[in-house]
Structure formats: structure tokens, C-alpha cells
Residue, then its C-alpha position, 0 to 999 in steps of 0.5 A: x500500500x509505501x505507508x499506510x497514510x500520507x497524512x490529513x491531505x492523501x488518501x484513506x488508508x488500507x492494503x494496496x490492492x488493485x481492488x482500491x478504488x484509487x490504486x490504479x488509476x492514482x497510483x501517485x497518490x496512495x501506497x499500501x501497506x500489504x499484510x497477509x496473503x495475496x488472496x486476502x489482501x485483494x479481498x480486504x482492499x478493494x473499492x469497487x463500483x460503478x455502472x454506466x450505459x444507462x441512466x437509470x441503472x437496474x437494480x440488482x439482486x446478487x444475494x437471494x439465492x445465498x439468502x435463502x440457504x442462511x440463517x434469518x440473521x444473515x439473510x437480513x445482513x445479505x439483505x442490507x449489502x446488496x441495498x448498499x451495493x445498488x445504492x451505489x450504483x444509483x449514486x454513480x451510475x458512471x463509476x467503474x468502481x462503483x459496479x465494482x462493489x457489486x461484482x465483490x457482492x456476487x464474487x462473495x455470496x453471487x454467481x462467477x458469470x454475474x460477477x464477470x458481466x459486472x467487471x465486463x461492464x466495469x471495462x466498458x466505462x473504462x478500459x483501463x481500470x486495472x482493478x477489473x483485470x485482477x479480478x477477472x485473472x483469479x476468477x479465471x486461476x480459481x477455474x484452472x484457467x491458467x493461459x486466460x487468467x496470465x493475460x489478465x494478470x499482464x494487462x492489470x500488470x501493464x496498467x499497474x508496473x510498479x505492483x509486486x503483487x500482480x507480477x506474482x500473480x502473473x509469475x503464478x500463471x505463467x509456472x502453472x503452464x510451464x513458461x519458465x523462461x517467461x515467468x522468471x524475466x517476470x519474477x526478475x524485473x519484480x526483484x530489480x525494485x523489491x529483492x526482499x519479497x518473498x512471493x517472487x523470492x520463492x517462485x524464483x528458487x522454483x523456476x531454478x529448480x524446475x531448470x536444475x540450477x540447484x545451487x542457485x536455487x538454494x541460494x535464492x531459498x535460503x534468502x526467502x526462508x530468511x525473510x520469514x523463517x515460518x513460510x513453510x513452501x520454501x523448505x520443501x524447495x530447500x530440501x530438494x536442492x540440498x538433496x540434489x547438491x549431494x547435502x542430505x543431512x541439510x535436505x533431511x534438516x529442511x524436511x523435519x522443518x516442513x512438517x513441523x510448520x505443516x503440523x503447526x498450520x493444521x492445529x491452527x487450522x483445527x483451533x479456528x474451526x473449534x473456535x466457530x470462526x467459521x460462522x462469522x464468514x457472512x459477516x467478514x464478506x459484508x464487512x469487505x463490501x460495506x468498506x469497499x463502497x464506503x471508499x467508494x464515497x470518499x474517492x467522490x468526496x462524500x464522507x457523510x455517505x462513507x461514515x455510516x457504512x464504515x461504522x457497519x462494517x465494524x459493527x457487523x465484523x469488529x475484527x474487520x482491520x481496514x474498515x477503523x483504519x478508514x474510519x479514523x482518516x475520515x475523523x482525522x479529515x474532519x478535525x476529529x483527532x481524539x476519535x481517530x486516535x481512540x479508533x486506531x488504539x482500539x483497533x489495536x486491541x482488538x485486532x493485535x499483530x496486524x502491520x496495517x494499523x500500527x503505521x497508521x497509528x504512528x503516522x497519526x500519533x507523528x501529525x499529533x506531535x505524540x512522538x513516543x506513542x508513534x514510535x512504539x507503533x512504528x517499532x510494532x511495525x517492524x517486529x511484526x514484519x522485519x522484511x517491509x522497507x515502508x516499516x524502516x522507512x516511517x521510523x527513519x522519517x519520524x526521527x528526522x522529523x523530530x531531529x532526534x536518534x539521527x545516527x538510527x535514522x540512517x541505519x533505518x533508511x540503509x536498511x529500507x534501501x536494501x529492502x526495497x531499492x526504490x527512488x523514494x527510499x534513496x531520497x529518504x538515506x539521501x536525507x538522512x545522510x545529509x542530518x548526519x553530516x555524511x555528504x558524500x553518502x547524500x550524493x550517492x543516495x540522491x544520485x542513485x533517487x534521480x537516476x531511479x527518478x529522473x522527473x522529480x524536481x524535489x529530489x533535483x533540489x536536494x541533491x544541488x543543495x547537497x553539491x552546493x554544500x559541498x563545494x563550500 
């Protein structure tokens, strides 16, 4: 999603996904924090809508069908989504993102070809709405559709470059039909701007061992499982390659790691069950499209037709992670600071461990001058997931802010860069550098932001006041 907020003048916070309303066609102005799997990310994040090609659009119903086989609780929640979905539609009948929304309804509790003609649709208003491609490349994986769902994925890639998701997504596709020269320039290029992310990671430690290039697949497999030492796929590739290399006390190793994480997962999986999680499913799917079409009213600039929607949507759902963190932007635009933050903080309790919320809580706690509370949250952020660059950023970016642990800072803007070396983080080591008195690491670094960036006029500036300042 970048961090999870820009401040009082960007975009309301949540995943980046190519299902936010915004993400796609103003990539400029929202980057997303991404947490969990891809699958849910998309799921949680998308801020769908719209319908054109008539000025009255029809009513539709996505719902009955489920409806009729739930509970009379659910049905009566059904019942109120699909109200909200076509209230939508009614309010912008031009809106792609709009008829978004309502193919989320019938992806969620509808039929696949109705949610297909809604995307279909969505493309029509507009052809470049990326948003509807992504959907339709998983409808289309979920039908072992695998050659249909890799144009997909390139189309939404083509309108989305810079998103490590989608070329995933594509890198996925393109393995399934046995395109390994293919997938792995896909999964290459993704690693040129985030060396760390550990999708493509995996996927190119698959590709050489598919093209038994076994020890730089052990290589490569060795870097993923350091990036999170609980993703179990990776050991799995780990011990054919240890295997292979002649290392059969490593390969036995790698195996007992696998079922050890596989048995954990199971037990995970049984606890959730026991638990009765599963019933509260219903309210998760309305949960995600009350939010999406709240998005929705905020992208129009109608945040008194958002709130109510958002509120619901953490009624219906208090463990919903996305729906508060919007709400609290909307509060936070209107000068309501005390509700954003009591949002955040009880977020915060009720739903521990989630990356998302932490750097929202600390973006808010830094515009409200709370520096100890910001930087707790942004430490949050990092423990939980050591291996996002935006985590280290937005804590280097804080002690810059406040002029203080600059020594840190620098640390943090280094490590930021090797996770992900992009022209934002090089401006931001460039910065921190320049505080530390270390000029010729702020030439290199703004250098390295301008050759990344050539356009960008801000990052021009520093680097010629950084030359000029040498020079004295």
C-alpha cells in the first residue's frame, strides 16, 4: 500500500490492492501497506463500483439465492449489502468502481458469470481500470484457467508496473503452464525494485529448480526462508536442492522443518474451526463490501455517505482491520483527532499483530506531535514484519522529523534501501545522510533517487543543495 497514510491531505488508508478504488488509476497518490496473503489482501482492499450505459441503472439482486440457504440473521445482513451495493450504483451510475462493489457482492455470496458481466461492464466505462483485470485473472486461476487468467494478470500488470503483487500473480500463471523462461524475466524485473519479497523470492528458487540450477536455487531459498523463517513452501524447495547438491543431512534438516510448520498450520487450522470462526464468514464478506463502497464515497468526496457504512462494517465484523483504519482518516479529515486516535488504539486491541494499523497509528500519533506513542507503533511495525522497507522507512522519517536518534535514522533508511531499492527510499538515506553530516553518502543516495527518478524536481533540489554544500 509505501505507508499506510500520507497524512490529513492523501488518501484513506488500507492494503494496496488493485481492488482500491484509487490504486490504479492514482497510483501517485496512495501506497499500501500489504499484510497477509495475496488472496486476502485483494479481498480486504478493494473499492469497487460503478455502472454506466444507462441512466437509470437496474437494480440488482446478487444475494437471494445465498439468502435463502442462511440463517434469518444473515439473510437480513445479505439483505442490507446488496441495498448498499445498488445504492451505489444509483449514486454513480458512471463509476467503474462503483459496479465494482457489486461484482465483490456476487464474487462473495453471487454467481462467477454475474460477477464477470459486472467487471465486463466495469471495462466498458473504462478500459483501463486495472482493478477489473485482477479480478477477472483469479476468477479465471480459481477455474484452472491458467493461459486466460496470465493475460489478465499482464494487462492489470501493464496498467499497474510498479505492483509486486500482480507480477506474482502473473509469475503464478505463467509456472502453472510451464513458461519458465517467461515467468522468471517476470519474477526478475519484480526483484530489480523489491529483492526482499518473498512471493517472487520463492517462485524464483522454483523456476531454478524446475531448470536444475540447484545451487542457485538454494541460494535464492535460503534468502526467502530468511525473510520469514515460518513460510513453510520454501523448505520443501530447500530440501530438494540440498538433496540434489549431494547435502542430505541439510535436505533431511529442511524436511523435519516442513512438517513441523505443516503440523503447526493444521492445529491452527483445527483451533479456528473449534473456535466457530467459521460462522462469522457472512459477516467478514459484508464487512469487505460495506468498506469497499464506503471508499467508494470518499474517492467522490462524500464522507457523510462513507461514515455510516464504515461504522457497519465494524459493527457487523469488529475484527474487520481496514474498515477503523478508514474510519479514523475520515475523523482525522474532519478535525476529529481524539476519535481517530481512540479508533486506531482500539483497533489495536482488538485486532493485535496486524502491520496495517500500527503505521497508521504512528503516522497519526507523528501529525499529533505524540512522538513516543508513534514510535512504539512504528517499532510494532517492524517486529511484526522485519522484511517491509515502508516499516524502516516511517521510523527513519519520524526521527528526522523530530531531529532526534539521527545516527538510527540512517541505519533505518540503509536498511529500507536494501529492502526495497526504490527512488523514494534513496531520497529518504539521501536525507538522512545529509542530518548526519555524511555528504558524500547524500550524493550517492540522491544520485542513485534521480537516476531511479529522473522527473522529480524535489529530489533535483536536494541533491544541488547537497553539491552546493559541498563545494563550500
Amino acid at each position: 500500500m509505501p505507508s499506510a497514510g500520507k497524512g490529513q491531505h492523501g488518501s484513506p488508508p488500507g492494503p494496496r490492492s488493485a481492488r482500491d478504488a484509487m490504486s490504479l488509476r492514482s497510483r501517485a497518490r496512495r501506497r499500501w501497506i500489504v499484510t497477509g496473503t495475496l488472496l486476502a489482501l485483494l479481498a480486504a482492499a478493494c473499492a469497487i463500483v460503478g455502472y454506466g450505459r444507462r441512466d437509470r441503472p437496474r437494480r440488482r439482486d446478487a444475494v437471494s439465492a445465498f439468502a435463502s440457504r442462511a440463517s434469518p440473521q444473515d439473510a437480513a445482513l445479505l439483505g442490507e449489502a446488496n441495498d448498499a451495493a445498488n445504492q451505489l450504483l444509483e449514486r454513480f451510475p458512471k463509476s467503474p468502481e462503483a459496479m465494482e462493489v457489486m461484482a465483490l457482492l456476487y464474487l462473495r455470496f453471487g454467481t462467477r458469470e454475474e460477477a464477470m458481466e459486472c467487471l465486463r461492464e466495469c471495462l466498458e466505462l473504462d478500459p483501463g481500470f486495472g482493478a477489473a483485470y485482477q479480478w477477472l485473472g483469479v476468477m479465471a486461476r480459481a477455474a484452472g484457467e491458467h493461459a486466460e487468467a496470465a493475460e489478465y494478470f499482464r494487462k492489470a500488470l501493464e496498467l499497474d508496473p510498479d505492483s509486486a503483487g500482480l507480477s506474482a500473480d502473473l509469475a503464478d500463471a505463467l509456472l502453472k503452464l510451464g513458461r519458465l523462461d517467461e515467468a522468471a524475466a517476470v519474477v526478475r524485473k519484480s526483484l530489480e525494485t523489491r529483492p526482499r519479497f518473498l512471493p517472487s523470492l520463492y517462485q524464483l528458487g522454483e523456476i531454478l529448480l524446475q531448470q536444475k540450477e540447484y545451487e542457485k536455487a538454494r541460494r535464492v531459498l535460503e534468502d526467502a526462508v530468511q525473510v520469514d523463517p515460518g513460510f513453510s513452501n520454501a523448505y520443501h524447495g530447500l530440501a530438494t536442492a540440498y538433496a540434489r547438491l549431494g547435502d542430505e543431512e541439510k535436505s533431511k534438516a529442511a524436511m523435519e522443518k516442513l512438517k513441523a510448520l505443516r503440523a503447526r498450520e493444521v492445529a491452527e487450522h483445527q483451533r479456528i474451526l473449534q473456535a466457530g470462526e467459521g460462522a462469522f464468514e457472512t459477516a467478514r464478506n459484508v464487512a469487505d463490501v460495506y468498506t469497499a463502497a464506503a471508499k467508494v464515497y470518499l474517492a467522490h468526496g462524500e464522507p457523510a455517505a462513507a461514515e455510516p457504512l464504515l461504522l457497519k462494517a465494524s459493527q457487523v465484523y469488529p475484527g474487520h482491520a481496514d474498515a477503523p483504519q478508514v474510519l479514523s482518516w475520515v475523523y482525522e479529515q474532519q478535525g476529529r483527532s481524539d476519535e481517530a486516535l481512540k479508533t486506531l488504539r482500539d483497533l489495536r486491541q482488538r485486532v493485535p499483530g496486524e502491520v496495517s494499523v500500527e503505521v497508521r497509528l504512528g503516522e497519526l500519533c507523528a501529525r499529533l506531535g505524540r512522538f513516543d506513542e508513534a514510535e512504539q507503533a512504528y517499532r510494532s511495525a517492524i517486529q511484526i514484519m522485519p522484511s517491509q522497507a515502508d516499516c524502516y522507512a516511517a521510523l527513519a522519517g519520524l526521527y528526522l522529523q523530530a531531529n532526534r536518534k539521527l545516527p538510527e535514522a540512517k541505519t533505518l533508511a540503509l536498511r529500507a534501501v536494501e529492502l526495497r531499492p526504490s527512488a523514494e527510499c534513496y531520497a529518504l538515506l539521501g536525507a538522512a545522510c545529509q542530518r548526519n553530516g555524511d555528504w558524500a553518502g547524500a550524493r550517492r543516495a540522491l544520485r542513485q533517487a534521480l537516476v531511479l527518478d529522473p522527473g522529480n524536481a524535489q529530489y533535483r533540489r536536494a541533491f544541488e543543495m547537497v553539491e552546493g554544500s559541498a563545494k563550500e
